[in-house]
N, C-alpha and C positions, 0 to 999 in steps of 0.2 A: 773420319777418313783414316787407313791405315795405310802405313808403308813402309814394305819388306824391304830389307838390304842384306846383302848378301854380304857376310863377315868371310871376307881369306877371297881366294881364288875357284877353291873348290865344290862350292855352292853351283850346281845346275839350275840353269834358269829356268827348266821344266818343273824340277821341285819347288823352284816359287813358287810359277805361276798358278800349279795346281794348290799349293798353300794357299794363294791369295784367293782364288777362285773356292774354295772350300770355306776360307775365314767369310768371306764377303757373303756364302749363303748362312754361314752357322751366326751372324750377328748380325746380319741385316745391314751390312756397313760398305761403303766402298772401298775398296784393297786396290792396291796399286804396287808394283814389284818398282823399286828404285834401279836403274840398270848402272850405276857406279857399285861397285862392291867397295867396301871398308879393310883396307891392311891391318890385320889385327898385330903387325911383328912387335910395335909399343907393349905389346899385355904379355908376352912370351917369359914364361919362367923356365929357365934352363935345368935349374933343378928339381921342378916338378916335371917339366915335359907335358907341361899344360900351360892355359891363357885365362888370365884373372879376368873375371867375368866380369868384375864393379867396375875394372878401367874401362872395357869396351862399353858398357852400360853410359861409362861418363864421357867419353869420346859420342854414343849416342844424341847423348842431350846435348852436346854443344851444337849438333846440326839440327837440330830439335826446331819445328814451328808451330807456332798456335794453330790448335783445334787439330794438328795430325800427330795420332801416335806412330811409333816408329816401332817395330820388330826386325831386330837382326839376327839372321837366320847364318850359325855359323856351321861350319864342315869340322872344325878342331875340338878337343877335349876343353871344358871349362872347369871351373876349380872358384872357390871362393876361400880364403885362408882354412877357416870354420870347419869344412866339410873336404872331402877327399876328391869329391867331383860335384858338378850340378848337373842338373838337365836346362837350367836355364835360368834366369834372375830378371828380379823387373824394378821398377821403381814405385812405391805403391801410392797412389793417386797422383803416379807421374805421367810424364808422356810416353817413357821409352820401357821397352822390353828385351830380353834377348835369350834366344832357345840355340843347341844343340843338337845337330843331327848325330854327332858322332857314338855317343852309347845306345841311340836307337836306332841304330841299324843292325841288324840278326847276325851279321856277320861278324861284328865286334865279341858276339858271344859265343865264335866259331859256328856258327849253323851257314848254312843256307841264304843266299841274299835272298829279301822277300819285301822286293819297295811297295807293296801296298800296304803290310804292316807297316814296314816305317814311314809312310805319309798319314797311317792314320795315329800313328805316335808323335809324329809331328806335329798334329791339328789339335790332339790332349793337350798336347806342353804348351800349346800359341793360344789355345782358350787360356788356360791355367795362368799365362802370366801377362796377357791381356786383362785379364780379370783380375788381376792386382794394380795394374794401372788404372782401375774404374774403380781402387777404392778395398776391393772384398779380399780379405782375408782366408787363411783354409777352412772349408767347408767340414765339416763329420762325417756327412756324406759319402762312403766310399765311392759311389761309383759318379760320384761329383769330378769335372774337371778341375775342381777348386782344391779337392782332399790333397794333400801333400803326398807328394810322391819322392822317395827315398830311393828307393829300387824301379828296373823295368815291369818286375811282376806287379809292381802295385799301381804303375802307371796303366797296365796291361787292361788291368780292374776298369778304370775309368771307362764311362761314357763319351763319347762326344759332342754332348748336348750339357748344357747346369742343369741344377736339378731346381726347381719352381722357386724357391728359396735366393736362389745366386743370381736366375734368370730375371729375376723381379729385379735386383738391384744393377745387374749389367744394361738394363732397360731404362733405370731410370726410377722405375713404379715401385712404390714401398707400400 
């Protein structure tokens, strides 16, 4: 079982539910949108003007329970010291995960708002870092939701399905 939480205020509960309803057929799993959202103001760096993604990560797992992983789905820019921004971080054969709407949205890169690309940007990054909490690593694969995505153009690449390789292990089946 999976369950979405909404990081900040500014998370619509439509972009959940359609997140959860997409995760729930791409994995065969039950999804469930948590309707408390999570105050990220603890992880705010004033000097970046971003939110350390490992704190919210670790605030994650302290509401963390057996057998459900947790995806928190935030609206703000995330940052891990290492890197300049994320799209999103997980814990890897943890319980918790956490994506990013804010650089996949078309608008952040001056275009066009276009929320069906950014839902299906959305569903890349919730496989991708789901699929770190089940263990798998990046794939080679480019058009793997597993391949490491650095930029939007390479998350762009991805499929939204693993490729037989990821899928076999996010299953279970070796």
């Amino acid at each position: 079982m999976i369950h979405l939480v909404g990081i900040g205020e500014n998370v619509e509960t439509m972009v959940l539910d359609e997140l959860a309803a997409s995760l729930a057929r791409a994995l065969r799993e039950s999804c469930h949108v948590h309707p408390d959202p999570i105050d990220p103001g603890f992880a705010y760096d004033p000097v970046r003007n971003q939110y350390h993604a490992t704190a919210i990560l670790r605030r994650l797992t302290s509401v963390a329970t057996d057998g459900i992983r947790i995806l928190g789905v935030a609206s703000m820019d995330l940052y891990v010291p290492i890197f300049t921004f994320v799209f999103g971080e997980a814990q890897v054969s943890g319980p918790c995960a956490l994506i990013s709407q804010f650089r996949l949205r078309q608008d952040y890169y001056g275009l066009p708002p276009d929320p069906k690309l950014t839902n299906e940007r959305l569903l890349k990054e919730a496989l991708h870092e789901l699929g770190h909490t089940r263990g798998l690593r990046h794939c080679q694969d480019w058009s793997c939701p597993m391949a490491a995505s650095t930029s939007i153009e390479r998350l762009d690449v991805k499929n939204t399905e693993y490729c037989l390789p990821c899928w076999r292990r996010v299953m279970g089946v070796t």
